[in-house]
C-alpha positions as YAML, in Angstrom:
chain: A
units: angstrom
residues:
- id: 1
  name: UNK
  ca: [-51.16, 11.99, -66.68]
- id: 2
  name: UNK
  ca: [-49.73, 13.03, -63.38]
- id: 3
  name: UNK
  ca: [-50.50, 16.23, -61.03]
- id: 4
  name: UNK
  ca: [-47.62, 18.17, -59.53]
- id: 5
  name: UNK
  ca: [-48.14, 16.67, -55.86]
- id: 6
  name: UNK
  ca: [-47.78, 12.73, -56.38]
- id: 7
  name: UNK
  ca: [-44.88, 13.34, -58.35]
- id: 8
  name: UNK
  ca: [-43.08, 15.88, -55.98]
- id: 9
  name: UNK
  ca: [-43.70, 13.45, -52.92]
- id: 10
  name: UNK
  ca: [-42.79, 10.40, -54.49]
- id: 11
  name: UNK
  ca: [-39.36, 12.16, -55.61]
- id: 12
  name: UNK
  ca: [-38.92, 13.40, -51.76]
- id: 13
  name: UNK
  ca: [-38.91, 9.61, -50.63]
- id: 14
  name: UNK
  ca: [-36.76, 8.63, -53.39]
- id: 15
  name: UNK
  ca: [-39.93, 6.43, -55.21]
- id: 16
  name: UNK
  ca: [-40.58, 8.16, -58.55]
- id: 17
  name: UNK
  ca: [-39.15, 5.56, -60.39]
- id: 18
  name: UNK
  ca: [-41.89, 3.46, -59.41]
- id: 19
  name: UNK
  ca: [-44.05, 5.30, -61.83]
- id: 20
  name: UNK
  ca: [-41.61, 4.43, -64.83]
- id: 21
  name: UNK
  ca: [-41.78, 0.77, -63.40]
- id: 22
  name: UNK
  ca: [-45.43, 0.69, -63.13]
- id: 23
  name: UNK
  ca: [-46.84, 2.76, -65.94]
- id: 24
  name: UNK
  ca: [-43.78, 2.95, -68.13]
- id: 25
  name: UNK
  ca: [-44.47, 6.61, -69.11]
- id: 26
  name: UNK
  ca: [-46.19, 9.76, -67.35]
- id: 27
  name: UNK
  ca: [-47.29, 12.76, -69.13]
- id: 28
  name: UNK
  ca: [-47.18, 16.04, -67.35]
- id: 29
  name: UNK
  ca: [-49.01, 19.44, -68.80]
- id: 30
  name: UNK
  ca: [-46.70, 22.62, -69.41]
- id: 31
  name: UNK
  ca: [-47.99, 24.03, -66.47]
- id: 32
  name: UNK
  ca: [-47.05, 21.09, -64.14]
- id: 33
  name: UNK
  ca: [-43.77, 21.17, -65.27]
- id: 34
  name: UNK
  ca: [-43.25, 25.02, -64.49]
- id: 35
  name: UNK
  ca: [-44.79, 24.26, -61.45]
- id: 36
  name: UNK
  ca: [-42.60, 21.71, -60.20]
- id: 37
  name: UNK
  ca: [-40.01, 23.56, -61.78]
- id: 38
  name: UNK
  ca: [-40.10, 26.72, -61.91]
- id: 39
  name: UNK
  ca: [-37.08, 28.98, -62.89]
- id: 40
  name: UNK
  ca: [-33.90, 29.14, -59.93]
- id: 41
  name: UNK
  ca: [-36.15, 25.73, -58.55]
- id: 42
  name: UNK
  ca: [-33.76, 24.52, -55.72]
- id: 43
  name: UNK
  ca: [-36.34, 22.06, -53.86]
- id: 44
  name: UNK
  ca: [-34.23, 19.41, -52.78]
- id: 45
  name: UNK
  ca: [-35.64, 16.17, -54.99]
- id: 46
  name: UNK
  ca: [-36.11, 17.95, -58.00]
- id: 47
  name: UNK
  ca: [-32.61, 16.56, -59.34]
- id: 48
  name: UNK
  ca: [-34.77, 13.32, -59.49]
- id: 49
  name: UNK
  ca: [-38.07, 14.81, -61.58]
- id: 50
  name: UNK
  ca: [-35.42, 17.06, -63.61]
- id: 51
  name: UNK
  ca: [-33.67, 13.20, -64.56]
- id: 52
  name: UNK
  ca: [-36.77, 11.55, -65.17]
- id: 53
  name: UNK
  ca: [-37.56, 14.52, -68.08]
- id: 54
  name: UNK
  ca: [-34.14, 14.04, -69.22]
- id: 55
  name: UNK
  ca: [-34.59, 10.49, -69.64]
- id: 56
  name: UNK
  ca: [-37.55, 10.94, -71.43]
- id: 57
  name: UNK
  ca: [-39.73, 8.66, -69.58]
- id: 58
  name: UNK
  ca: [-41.88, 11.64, -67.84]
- id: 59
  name: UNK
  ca: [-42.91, 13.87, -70.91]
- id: 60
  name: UNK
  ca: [-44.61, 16.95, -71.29]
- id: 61
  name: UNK
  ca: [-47.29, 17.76, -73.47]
- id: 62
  name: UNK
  ca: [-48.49, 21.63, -74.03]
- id: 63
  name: UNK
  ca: [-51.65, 22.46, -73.36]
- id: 64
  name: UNK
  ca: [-53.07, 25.51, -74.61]
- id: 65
  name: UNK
  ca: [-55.35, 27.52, -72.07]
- id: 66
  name: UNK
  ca: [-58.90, 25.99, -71.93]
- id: 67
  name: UNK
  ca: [-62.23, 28.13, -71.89]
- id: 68
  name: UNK
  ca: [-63.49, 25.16, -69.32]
- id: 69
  name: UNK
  ca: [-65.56, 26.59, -66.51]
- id: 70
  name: UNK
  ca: [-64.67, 24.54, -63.45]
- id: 71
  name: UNK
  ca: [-67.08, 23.55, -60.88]
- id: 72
  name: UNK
  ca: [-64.68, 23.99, -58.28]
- id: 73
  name: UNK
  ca: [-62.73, 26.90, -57.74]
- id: 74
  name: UNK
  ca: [-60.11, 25.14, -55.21]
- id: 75
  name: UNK
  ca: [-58.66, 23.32, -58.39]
- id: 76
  name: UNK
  ca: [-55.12, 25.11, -59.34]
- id: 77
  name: UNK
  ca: [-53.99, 25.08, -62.64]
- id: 78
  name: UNK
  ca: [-52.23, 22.34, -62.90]
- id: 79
  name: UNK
  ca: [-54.78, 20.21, -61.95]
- id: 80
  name: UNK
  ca: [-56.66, 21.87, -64.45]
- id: 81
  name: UNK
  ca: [-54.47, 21.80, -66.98]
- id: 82
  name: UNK
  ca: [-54.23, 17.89, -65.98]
- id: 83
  name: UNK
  ca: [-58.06, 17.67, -65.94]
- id: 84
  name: UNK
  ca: [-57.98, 18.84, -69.34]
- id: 85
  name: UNK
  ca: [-55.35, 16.80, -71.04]
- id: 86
  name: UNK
  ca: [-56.82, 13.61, -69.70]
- id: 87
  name: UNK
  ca: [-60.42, 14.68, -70.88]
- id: 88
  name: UNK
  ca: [-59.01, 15.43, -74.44]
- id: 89
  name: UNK
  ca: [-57.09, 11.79, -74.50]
- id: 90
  name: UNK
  ca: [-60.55, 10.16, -73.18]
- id: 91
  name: UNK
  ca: [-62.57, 11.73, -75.94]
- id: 92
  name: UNK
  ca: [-59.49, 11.03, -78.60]
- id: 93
  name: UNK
  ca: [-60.29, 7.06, -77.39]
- id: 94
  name: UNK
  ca: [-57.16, 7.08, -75.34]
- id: 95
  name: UNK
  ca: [-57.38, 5.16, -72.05]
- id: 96
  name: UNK
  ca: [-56.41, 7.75, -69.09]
- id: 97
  name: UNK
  ca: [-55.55, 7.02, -65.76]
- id: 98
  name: UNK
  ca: [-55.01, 10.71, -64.38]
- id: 99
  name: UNK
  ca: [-52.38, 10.47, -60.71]
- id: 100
  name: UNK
  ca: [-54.21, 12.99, -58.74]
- id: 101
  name: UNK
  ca: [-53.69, 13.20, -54.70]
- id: 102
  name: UNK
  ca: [-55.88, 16.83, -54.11]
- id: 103
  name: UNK
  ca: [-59.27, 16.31, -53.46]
- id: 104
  name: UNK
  ca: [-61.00, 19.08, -54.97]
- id: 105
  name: UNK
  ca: [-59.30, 18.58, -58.40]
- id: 106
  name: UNK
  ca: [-60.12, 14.53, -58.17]
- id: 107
  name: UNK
  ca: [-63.99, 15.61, -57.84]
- id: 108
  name: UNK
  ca: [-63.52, 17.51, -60.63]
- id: 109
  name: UNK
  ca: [-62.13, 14.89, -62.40]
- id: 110
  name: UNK
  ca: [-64.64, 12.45, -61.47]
- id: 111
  name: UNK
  ca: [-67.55, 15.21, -62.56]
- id: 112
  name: UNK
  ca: [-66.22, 15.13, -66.01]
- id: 113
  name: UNK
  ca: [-66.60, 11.41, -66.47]
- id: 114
  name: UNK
  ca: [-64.57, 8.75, -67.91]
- id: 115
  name: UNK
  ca: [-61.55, 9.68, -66.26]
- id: 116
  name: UNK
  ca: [-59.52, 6.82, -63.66]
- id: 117
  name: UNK
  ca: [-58.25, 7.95, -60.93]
- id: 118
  name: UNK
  ca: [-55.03, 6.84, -58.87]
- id: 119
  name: UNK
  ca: [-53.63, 8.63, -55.87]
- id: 120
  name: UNK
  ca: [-49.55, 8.29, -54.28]
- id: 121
  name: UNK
  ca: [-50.67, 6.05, -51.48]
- id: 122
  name: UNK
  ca: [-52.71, 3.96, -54.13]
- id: 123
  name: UNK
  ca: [-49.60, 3.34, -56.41]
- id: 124
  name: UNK
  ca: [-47.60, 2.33, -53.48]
- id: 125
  name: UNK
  ca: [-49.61, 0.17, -53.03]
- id: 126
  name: UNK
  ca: [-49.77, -1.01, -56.52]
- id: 127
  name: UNK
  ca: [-46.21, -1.44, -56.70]
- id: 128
  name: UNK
  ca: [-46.20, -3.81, -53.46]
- id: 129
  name: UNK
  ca: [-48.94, -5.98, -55.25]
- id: 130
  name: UNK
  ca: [-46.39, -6.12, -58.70]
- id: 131
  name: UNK
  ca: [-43.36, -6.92, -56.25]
- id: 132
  name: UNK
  ca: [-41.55, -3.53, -56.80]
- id: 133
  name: UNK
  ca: [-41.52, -3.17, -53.20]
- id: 134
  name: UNK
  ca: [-40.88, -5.40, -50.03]
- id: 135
  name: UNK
  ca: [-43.87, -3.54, -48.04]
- id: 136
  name: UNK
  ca: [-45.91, -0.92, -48.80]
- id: 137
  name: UNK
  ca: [-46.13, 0.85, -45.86]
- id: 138
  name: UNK
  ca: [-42.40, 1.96, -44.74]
- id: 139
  name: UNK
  ca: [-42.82, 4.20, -47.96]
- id: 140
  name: UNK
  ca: [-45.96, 5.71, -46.66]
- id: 141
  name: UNK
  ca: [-44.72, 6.00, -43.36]
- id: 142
  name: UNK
  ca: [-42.16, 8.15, -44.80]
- id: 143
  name: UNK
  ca: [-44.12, 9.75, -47.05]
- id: 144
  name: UNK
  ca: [-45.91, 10.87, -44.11]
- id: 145
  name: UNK
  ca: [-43.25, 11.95, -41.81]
- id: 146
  name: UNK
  ca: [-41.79, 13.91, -45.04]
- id: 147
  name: UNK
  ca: [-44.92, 16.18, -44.25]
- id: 148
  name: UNK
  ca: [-47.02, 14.81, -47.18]
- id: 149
  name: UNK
  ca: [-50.58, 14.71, -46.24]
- id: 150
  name: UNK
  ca: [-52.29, 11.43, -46.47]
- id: 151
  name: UNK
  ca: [-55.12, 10.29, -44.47]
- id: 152
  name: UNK
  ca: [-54.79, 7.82, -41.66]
- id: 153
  name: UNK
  ca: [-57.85, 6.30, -43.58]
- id: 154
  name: UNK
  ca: [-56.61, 6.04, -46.69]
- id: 155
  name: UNK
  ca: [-53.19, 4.33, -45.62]
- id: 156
  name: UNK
  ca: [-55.52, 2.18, -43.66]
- id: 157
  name: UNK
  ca: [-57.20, 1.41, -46.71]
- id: 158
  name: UNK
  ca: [-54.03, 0.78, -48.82]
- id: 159
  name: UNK
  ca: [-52.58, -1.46, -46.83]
- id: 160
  name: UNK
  ca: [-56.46, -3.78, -45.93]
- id: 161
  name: UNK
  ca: [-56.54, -3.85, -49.85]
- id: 162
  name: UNK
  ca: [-52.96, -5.32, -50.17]
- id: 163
  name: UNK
  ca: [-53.35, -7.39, -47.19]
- id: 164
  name: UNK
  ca: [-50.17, -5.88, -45.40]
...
């Protein structure tokens, strides 16, 4: 299950097909989708996410409104409507691994338990350690300078853990 961010940031830098290489499918809610795409949507990359639903490999489930109080009201509705797909797959027995970059919806993520969490920088660096990439951190560098905010710490962090 993916959030709107990762997925509009990886498609600026050219990288969302890592996600197909890496995961093999990603689920979006309704509400992602309109979000990344909303009617007239003329963002440059979105040729890229607007493939990637074509080819089937990004799907999206509906989700009907939840009656879910959040604990924090800095989560948007996607994330919510993220938050709540991935909670319903958890307690179906599904394994979940919810791509969330904002912090306020990944603490509410984490409050509802059960739920792994990966963020952009995270599966660049995953797909350095699987060898989809020569080096993790020209992509992050790039990420950055596309205006996509990710903590000097974090990238720090990215790149100790793949030993780059």
């Amino acid at each position: 299950m993916a959030d709107a961010g990762p997925l509009i940031a990886l498609a600026s830098i050219g990288a969302i097909e890592l996600l197909r290489q890496l995961f093999g499918r990603v689920c979006i809610t309704n509400t992602i989708r309109d979000e990344i795409l909303p009617a007239g949507c003329v963002f440059p990359d979105a040729d890229l996410i607007v493939r990637s639903l074509e080819q089937g490999w990004i799907e999206v489930v509906e989700m009907p409104p939840s009656d879910h109080k959040l604990l924090n009201p800095g989560v948007d509705s996607g994330e919510a409507s993220a938050i709540e797909a991935a909670c319903n797959w958890r307690d179906g027995g599904d394994a979940v691994l919810l791509l969330m970059d904002d912090r306020a919806g990944r603490l509410e993520a984490k409050s509802r338990g059960g739920i792994a969490l990966i963020g952009t920088a995270a599966v660049i660096g995953l797909a350095k350690t699987e060898g989809l990439v020569a080096a993790a951190l020209p992509l992050l560098e790039r990420l950055v300078a596309s205006g996509y905010f990710i903590g000097p710490s974090i990238v720090s962090a990215v790149l100790s853990d793949i030993d780059e």
